[in-house]
N, C-alpha and C positions, 0 to 999 in steps of 0.2 A: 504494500500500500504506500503507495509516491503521493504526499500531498503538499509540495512545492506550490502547487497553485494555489494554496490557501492561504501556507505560515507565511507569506510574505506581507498580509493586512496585518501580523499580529505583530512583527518585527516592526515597529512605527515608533519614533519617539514618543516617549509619551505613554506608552502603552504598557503594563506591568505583564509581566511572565516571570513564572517561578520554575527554576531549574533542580531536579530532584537530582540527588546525589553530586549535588555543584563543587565538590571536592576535588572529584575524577581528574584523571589529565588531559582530557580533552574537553569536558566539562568546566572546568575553572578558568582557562583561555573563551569559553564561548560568551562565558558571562562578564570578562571583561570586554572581548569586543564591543558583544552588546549593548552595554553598557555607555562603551565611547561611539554607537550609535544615537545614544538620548534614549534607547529604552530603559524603563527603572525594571531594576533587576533584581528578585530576589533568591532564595533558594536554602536547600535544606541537605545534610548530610548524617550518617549515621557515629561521625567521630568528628569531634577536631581537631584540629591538623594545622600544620603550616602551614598548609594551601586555601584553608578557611580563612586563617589569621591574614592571610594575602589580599584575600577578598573584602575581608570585612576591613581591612585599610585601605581599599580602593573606593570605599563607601556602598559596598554590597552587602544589603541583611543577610545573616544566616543562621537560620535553625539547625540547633544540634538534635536530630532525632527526625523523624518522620510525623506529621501528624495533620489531623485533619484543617486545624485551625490555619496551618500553614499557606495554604491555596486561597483563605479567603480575601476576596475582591482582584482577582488574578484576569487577566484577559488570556492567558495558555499555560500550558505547561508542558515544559520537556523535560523529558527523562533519559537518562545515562541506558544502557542496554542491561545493566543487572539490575534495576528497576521495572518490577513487573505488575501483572494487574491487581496482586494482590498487597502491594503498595497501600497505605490510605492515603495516602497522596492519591496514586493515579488511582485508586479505586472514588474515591470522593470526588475528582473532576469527573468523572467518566458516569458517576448517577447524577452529576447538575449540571450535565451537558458542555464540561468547559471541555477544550480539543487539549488533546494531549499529543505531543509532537515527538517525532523520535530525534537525537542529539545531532546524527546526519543531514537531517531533513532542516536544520536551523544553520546547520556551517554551508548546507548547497545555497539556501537563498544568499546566504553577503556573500560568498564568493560571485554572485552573478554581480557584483558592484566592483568588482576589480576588473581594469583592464587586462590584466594576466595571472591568469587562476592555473598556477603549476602541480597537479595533482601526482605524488608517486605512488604507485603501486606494484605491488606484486607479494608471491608467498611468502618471502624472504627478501631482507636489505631495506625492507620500506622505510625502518628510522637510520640508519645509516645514510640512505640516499638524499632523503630530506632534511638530513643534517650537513651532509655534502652542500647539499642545494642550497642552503640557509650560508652559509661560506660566502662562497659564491655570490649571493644577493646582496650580503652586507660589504665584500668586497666592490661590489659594481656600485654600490651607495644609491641601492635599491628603493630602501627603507621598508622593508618585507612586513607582512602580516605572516605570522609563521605556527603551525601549527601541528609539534610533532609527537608520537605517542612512547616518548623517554626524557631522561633528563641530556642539556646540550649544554656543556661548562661555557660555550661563548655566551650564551643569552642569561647564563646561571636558571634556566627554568628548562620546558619543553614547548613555551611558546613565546611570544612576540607580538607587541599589538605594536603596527607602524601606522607610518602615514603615508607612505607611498601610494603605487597604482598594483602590486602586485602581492598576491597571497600563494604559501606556498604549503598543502597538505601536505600530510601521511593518511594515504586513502586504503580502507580496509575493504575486502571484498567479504568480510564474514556477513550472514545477514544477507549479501547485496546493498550495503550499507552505501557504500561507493556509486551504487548506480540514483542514487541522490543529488549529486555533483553534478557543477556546473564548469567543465575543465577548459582552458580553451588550450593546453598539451597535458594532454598525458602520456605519463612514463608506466610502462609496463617491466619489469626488472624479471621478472619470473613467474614461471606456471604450474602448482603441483597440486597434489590431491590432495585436501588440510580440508581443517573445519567440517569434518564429515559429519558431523553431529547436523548439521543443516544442510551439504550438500551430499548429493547422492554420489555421485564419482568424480572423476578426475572432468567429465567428457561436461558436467555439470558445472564445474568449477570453470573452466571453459567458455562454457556459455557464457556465464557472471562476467568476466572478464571480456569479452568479445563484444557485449552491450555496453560494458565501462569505455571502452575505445571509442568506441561509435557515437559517445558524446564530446569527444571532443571538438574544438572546432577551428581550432587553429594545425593542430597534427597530433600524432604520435608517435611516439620514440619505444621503440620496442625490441626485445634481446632476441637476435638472429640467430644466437647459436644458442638457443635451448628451445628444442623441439617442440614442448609443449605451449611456448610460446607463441611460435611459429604456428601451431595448426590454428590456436584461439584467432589469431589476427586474422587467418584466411579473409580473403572480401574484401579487408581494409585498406585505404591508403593509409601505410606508416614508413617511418624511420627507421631502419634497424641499426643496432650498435652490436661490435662484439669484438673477441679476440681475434678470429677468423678471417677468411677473404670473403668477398660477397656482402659485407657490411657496408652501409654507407657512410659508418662512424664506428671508426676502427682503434687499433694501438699499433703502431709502429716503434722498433729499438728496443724491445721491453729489456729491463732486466730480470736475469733470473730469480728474484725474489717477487713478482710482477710489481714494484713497487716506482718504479721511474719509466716513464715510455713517453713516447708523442700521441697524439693525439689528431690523427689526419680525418676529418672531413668532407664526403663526395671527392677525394682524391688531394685535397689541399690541405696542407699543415692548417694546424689550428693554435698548436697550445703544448707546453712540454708538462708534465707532471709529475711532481715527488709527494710522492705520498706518505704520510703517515700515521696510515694505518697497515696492516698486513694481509697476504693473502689474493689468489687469484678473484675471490669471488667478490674482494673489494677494487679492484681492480676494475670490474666489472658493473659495477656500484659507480663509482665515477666516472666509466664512459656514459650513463645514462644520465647522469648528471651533467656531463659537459655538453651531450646531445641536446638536451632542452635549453639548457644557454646558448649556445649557438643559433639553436633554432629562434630562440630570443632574440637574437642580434647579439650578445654580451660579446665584450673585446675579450680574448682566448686571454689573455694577461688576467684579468678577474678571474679568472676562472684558476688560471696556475695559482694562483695564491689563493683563492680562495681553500682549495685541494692542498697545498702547503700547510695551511694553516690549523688544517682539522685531522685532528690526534683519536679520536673517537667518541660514539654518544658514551650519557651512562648506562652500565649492563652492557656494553656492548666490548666484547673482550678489557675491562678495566679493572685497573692496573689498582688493587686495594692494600698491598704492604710484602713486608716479607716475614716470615717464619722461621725459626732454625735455617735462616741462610736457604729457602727456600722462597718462591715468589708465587704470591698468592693473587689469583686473576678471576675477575667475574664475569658471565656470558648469558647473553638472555637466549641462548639457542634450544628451540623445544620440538624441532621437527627431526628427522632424521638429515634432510638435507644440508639444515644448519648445522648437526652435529659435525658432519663429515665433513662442511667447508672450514670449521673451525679449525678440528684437528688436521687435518692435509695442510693449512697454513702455520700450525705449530712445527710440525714433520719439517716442513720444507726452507723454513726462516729459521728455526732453531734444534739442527738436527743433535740429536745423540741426550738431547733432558729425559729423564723419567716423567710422563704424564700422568698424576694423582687428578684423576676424576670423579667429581663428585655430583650426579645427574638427580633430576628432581623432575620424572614425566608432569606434563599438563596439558590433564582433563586425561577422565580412562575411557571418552570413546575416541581417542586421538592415540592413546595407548594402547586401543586393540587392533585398532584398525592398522595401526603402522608395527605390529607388536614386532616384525621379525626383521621388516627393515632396523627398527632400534639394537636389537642383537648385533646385526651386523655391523653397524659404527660404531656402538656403544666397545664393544669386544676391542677395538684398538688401542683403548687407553690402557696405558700399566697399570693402574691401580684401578680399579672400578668400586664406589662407592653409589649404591643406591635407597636416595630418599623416597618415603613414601609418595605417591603418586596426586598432586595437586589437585583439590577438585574444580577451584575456579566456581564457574557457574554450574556444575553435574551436578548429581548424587548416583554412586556407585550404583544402579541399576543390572549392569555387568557382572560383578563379582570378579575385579581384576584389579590386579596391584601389583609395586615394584616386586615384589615379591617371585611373582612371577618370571619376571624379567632376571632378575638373580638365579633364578634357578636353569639356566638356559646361558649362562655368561660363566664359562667355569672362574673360579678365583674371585667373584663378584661379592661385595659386601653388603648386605642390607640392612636399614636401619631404620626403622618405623618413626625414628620423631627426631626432627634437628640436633637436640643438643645430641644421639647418640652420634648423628653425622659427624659434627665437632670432635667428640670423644675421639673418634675411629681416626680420623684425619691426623689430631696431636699425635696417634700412636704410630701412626704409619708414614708423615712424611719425613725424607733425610733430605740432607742439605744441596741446594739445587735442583731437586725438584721442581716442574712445571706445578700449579697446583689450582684445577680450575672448579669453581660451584658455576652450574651452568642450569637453568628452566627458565622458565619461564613465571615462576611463583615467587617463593620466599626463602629459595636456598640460600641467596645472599648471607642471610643470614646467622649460616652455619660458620661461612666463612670469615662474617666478622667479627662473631663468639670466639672467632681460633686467634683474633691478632688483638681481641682484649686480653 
């Protein structure tokens, strides 16, 4: 249900909406926009938080708790995606007829107020690229509206309210949340079967993505050498970028670390690139990023420094201290795909460390569905440590857990609650050790129990 033709009477200055769960990280950014739209803005969270304390300094009310009183004299209300009907929030607008909007359907309408609405997408990289992107913007002295789903040490947040002409998401396809959007380039980075808890297969996931393209309206920038990329775009006129020949925005010189290369263009130098961050599959992260600049118009120069200047999001292989002469790194990698690009980029930039992995599956029908591809990548680290299985938005209806996964990983460790994860970690790392906590949930947490 798209109702973009509606929420755009209710986005008026002037007009009150309450935002449920206005904490969130994309949530908390929407309500400041709005905000410096002239809508008065209010909203309610289940904690507070820094992110409250943020808002309610910006001059945004916020209710600690949910409750019915909340909504009163409200002209709409949006909700975060774990906000559901049995809310009393969204259950009390929903018996007095007030619309309740999903958090998508409020960032598509203002992006239709930018001159250039740069939408990244795909299974994998979407906050790395958008933090790429975000570089880059601020290096072209853009003045970005930015809006990304992690923390980015240049902004010290994971958004940005500017003044410029140009906004730049992290667009998620879970939901079809992304076919909300008002893109005029979208970046397609990658195509796999995820979120199956909503989509039915890969050829479905597919789809989602192939109607995401087909809104944009200025182009799209899309990865040539991944096949499943490739069949989604069928029909389309796009861009492709890649390592490969046959791209129309390529890497030329690479170094064998893929960390420094050119950046050629329809066949014309662009831009030289040193990067600092690691790995092929970031490598590939910033062709899609320089693709959309270009296609912008941006001088290839903003672009090299912007790409210079970006060290990583947070969660995103970050760098949180050392241990017994050990170094302790965090990674928000929760698919298989991302496991495997992670580790092939430790392998290849720092051969001969012991890898102490410490994995935390998230959600268990993402767990069953991928149950054997995870074997497969998981099985390469030296140490395998596994947390119980995150449930996010589920409940174990399945009957499946890390457990599982341990028993199938010979040499694998499993540990039903954080702090045993900690325990297990002090006992087993030696000095120089790689040492990564890596999901998608709350493992961070193990690992910053081990450096108190």
């Amino acid at each position: 249900m798209y109702m973009n033709q509606t929420i755009e009477s209710y986005l008026q200055p002037g007009k009150r909406v309450h935002l449920v769960g206005i904490g969130g990280v994309s949530m908390r950014p929407l309500g400041l926009v709005l905000k410096g739209m002239g809508v008065v803005v209010t909203g309610s969270d289940m904690n507070a938080s820094a992110s409250t304390r943020e808002l309610e300094e910006a001059g945004i009310s916020v209710a600690i708790g949910h409750r019915v009183e909340n909504i009163e004299g409200v002209a709409c209300v949006i909700r975060t995606a774990a906000a559901h009907n049995d809310n009393p929030e969204i259950a009390a607008a929903r018996a007095n007829g007030i619309p309740v909007f999903e958090r998508a359907q409020a960032w598509g309408q203002i992006m239709k107020s930018y001159k250039n609405a740069i939408c990244i997408s795909g299974t994998h990289g979407k906050t790395t690229t958008t933090s790429m992107m975000t570089h880059i913007l601020m290096e072209a002295k853009a003045d970005p509206t930015v809006m990304i789903g992690g923390y980015l040490p240049l902004l010290h947040a994971g958004h940005r309210v500017g003044h410029g002409d140009t906004i730049v998401l992290e667009s998620c396809e879970y939901c079809d949340s992304f076919l909300n959007f008002f893109p005029t380039i979208a970046v397609v980075l990658n195509v796999e079967a995820d979120h199956l808890d909503y989509f039915d297969d890969l050829a479905d996931v597919q789809d989602s993505f192939h109607k995401f393209a087909q809104l944009a309206t200025r182009g799209v920038i899309s990865n040539g050498d991944d096949v499943h990329t490739v069949e989604a775009m069928a029909g389309i006129d796009h861009i492709t970028f890649g390592l490969t020949e046959g791209n129309r925005i390529t890497a030329k010189n690479v170094s064998p670390d893929w960390r420094h290369f050119d950046v050629v263009c329809d066949g014309e130098y662009y831009c030289h690139l040193d990067m600092g961050v690691l790995g092929k599959h970031n490598a590939l992260n910033a062709l899609g990023a320089a693709g959309a600049a270009w296609l912008m118009g941006i001088d290839g120069e903003a672009v090299a420094r912007g790409i210079a200047s970006f060290h990583g999001a947070g969660r995103r292989m970050e760098f949180k201290g050392n241990y017994r002469d050990a170094e302790i790194f965090d990674d928000y990698a929760h698919h298989p795909d991302e496991v495997k690009a992670t580790i092939d980029s430790i392998r290849a930039s720092m051969p001969g460390r012991r890898l102490v992995l410490a994995f935390q599956p998230h959600t268990y029908t993402r767990t069953h569905a991928l149950f054997e591809d995870f074997i497969r990548e998981l099985s390469k680290a030296d140490v395998l440590v596994l947390a119980e299985i995150y449930a996010a938005r589920e409940r174990n209806t399945i009957g499946i857990s890390s457990a599982d996964l341990a028993n199938q990983i010979p040499d694998a460790i499993y540990c039903p609650t954080l702090p045993q994860v900690t325990e297990v970690l002090s006992n087993v790392i030696r000095p120089g050790d790689m040492v990564i906590t890596m999901g998608a949930g709350d493992i961070f947490r193990a690992g910053e129990a081990l450096l108190k």
